[in-house]
C-alpha positions as semicolon CSV with decimal commas, in nm:
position;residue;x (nm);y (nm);z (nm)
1;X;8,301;0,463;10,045
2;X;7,954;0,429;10,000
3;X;7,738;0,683;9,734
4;X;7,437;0,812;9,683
5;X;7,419;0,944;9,336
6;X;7,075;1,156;9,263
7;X;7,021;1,190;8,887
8;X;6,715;1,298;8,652
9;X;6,671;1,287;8,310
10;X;6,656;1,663;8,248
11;X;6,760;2,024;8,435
12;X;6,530;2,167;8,662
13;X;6,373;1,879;8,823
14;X;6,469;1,990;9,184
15;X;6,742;1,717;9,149
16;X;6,964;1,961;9,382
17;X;6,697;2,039;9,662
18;X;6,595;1,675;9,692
19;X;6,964;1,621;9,705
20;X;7,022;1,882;9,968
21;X;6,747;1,753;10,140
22;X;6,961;1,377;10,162
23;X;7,224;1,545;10,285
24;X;7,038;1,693;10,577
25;X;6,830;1,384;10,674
26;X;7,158;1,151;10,667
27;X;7,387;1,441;10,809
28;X;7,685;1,374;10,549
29;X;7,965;1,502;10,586
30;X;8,120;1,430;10,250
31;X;7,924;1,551;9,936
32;X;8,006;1,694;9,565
33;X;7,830;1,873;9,297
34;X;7,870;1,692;8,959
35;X;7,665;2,002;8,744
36;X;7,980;2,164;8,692
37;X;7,831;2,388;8,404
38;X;7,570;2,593;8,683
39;X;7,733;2,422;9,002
40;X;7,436;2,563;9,324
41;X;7,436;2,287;9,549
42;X;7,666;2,520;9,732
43;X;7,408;2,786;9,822
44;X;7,173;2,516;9,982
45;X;7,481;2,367;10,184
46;X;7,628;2,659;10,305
47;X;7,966;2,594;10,325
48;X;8,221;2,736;10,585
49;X;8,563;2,607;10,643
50;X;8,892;2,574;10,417
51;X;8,852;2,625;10,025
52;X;9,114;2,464;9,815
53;X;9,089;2,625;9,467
54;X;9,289;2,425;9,204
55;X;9,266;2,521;8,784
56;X;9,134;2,299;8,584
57;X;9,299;2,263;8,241
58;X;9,080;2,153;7,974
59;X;9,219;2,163;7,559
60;X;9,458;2,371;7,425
61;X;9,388;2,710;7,256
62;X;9,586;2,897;6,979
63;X;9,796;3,210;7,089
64;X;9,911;3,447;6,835
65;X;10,223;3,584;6,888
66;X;10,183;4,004;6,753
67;X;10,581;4,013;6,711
68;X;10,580;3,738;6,482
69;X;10,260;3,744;6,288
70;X;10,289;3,900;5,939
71;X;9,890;3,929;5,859
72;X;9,867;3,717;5,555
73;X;9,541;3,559;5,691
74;X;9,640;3,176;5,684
75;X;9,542;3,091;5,982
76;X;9,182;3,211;5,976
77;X;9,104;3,087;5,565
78;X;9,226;2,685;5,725
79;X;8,999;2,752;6,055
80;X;8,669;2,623;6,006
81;X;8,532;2,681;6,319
82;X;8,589;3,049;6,258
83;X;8,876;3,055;6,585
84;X;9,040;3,315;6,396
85;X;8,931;3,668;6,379
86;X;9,020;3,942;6,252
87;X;9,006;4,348;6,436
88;X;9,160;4,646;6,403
89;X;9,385;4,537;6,149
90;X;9,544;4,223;6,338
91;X;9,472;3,837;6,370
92;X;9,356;3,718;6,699
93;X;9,196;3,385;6,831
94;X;8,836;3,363;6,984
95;X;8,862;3,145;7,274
96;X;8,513;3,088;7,232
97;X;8,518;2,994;6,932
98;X;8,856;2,812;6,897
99;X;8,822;2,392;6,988
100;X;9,201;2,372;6,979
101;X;9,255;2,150;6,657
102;X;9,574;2,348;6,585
103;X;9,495;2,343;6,227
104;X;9,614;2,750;6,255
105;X;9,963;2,657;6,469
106;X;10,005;2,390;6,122
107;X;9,911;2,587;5,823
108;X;10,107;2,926;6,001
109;X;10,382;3,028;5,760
110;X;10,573;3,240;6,000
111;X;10,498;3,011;6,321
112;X;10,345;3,301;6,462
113;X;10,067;3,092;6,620
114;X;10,116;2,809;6,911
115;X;9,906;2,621;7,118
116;X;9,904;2,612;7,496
117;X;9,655;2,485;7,780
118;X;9,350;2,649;7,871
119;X;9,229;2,691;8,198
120;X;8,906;2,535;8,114
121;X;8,736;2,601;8,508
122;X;8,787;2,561;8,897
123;X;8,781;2,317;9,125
124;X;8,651;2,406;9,444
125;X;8,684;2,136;9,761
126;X;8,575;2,266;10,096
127;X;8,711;2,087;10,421
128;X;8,662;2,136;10,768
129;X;8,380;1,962;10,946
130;X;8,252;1,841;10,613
131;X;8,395;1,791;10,267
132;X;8,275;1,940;9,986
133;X;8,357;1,892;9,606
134;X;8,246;2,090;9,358
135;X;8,348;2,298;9,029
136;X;8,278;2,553;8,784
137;X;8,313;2,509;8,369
138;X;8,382;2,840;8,185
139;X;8,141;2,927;7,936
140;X;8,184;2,797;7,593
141;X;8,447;2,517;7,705
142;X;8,408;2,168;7,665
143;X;8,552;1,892;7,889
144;X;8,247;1,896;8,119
145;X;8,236;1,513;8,172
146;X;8,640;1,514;8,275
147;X;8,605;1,788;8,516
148;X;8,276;1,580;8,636
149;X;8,575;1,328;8,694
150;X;8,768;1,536;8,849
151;X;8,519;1,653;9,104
152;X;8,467;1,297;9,214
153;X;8,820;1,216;9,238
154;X;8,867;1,492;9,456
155;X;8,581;1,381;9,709
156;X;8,691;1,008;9,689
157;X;9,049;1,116;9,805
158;X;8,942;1,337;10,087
159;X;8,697;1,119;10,236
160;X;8,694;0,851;10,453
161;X;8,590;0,498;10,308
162;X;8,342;0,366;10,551
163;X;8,105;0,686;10,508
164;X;7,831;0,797;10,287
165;X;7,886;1,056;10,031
166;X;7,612;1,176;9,861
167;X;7,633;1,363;9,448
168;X;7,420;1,548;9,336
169;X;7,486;1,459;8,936
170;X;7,487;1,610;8,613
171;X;7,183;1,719;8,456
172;X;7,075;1,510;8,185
173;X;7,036;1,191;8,060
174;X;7,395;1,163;7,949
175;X;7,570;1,234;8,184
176;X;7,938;1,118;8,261
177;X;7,880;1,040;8,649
């Protein structure tokens, strides 16, 4: 498969018009949207056809389990990224806040805290007359340059080899594509 990759060095360069535009003037009928942390490329292209929504799991989070937790406060004095709150008189993690180090699942007396995936996003890939690839980061996650993977790996298997696919890539000078 043959790629056309449009990158700048910053956001809001009109890196997804001109890229839009590409797809229009070649008439490609495989494409993907790389900025999965404001994914828009999508508005432009106005997809129709079959949408294949698949989770994508990034880290782990802590859970606390209520039943076992006994609110002596380990957990949140070892968290240093201040994962561990406490409200109305109970422990609970901020999945904002928590990056999934499990130092809280370690230091729990009780084991009253475990960690288990996240569902970090979406993928998104449309199919019909065209394919599509695209997906959508949930705030305050990390991962973006995997799921940048992913979204690639999705339009490579889905398309055929001799065409052009054109990406519209991450914002950014550092970006994973």
């Amino acid at each position: 498969m043959k790629k056309l990759l449009i990158l700048s060095g910053k956001g809001g360069t009109g890196k997804t018009t001109t890229t839009a535009a590409f797809i229009d003037f070649s008439k490609a009928d495989a494409f993907a949207d790389c900025d999965v942390d404001a994914p828009n490329l999508h508005l432009i292209a106005g997809m129709k056809g079959s949408l294949q929504k698949t989770h994508y799991y990034g880290s782990e989070k802590a859970i606390i389990d209520d039943n076992k937790c006994v609110d002596c406060g380990v957990c949140n004095q070892n968290c240093r990224f201040q994962g561990i709150i406490r409200a109305d008189g109970r422990y609970s993690v901020n999945p904002y806040a928590c990056e999934g180090c499990g130092v809280c699942m370690y230091s729990c007396p009780v084991g009253a805290v475990t960690m288990e995936e996240d569902i970090a996003g979406e993928l998104a890939l449309y199919w019909e007359e065209r394919l599509f690839s695209t997906a959508k980061l949930k705030m305050g996650r990390g991962n973006s340059g995997k799921l940048v993977t992913a979204v690639k790996k999705q339009l490579e298997q889905g398309h055929d080899n001799g065409k052009l696919a054109i990406i519209d890539g991450s914002p950014g000078i550092g970006c994973p594509v």
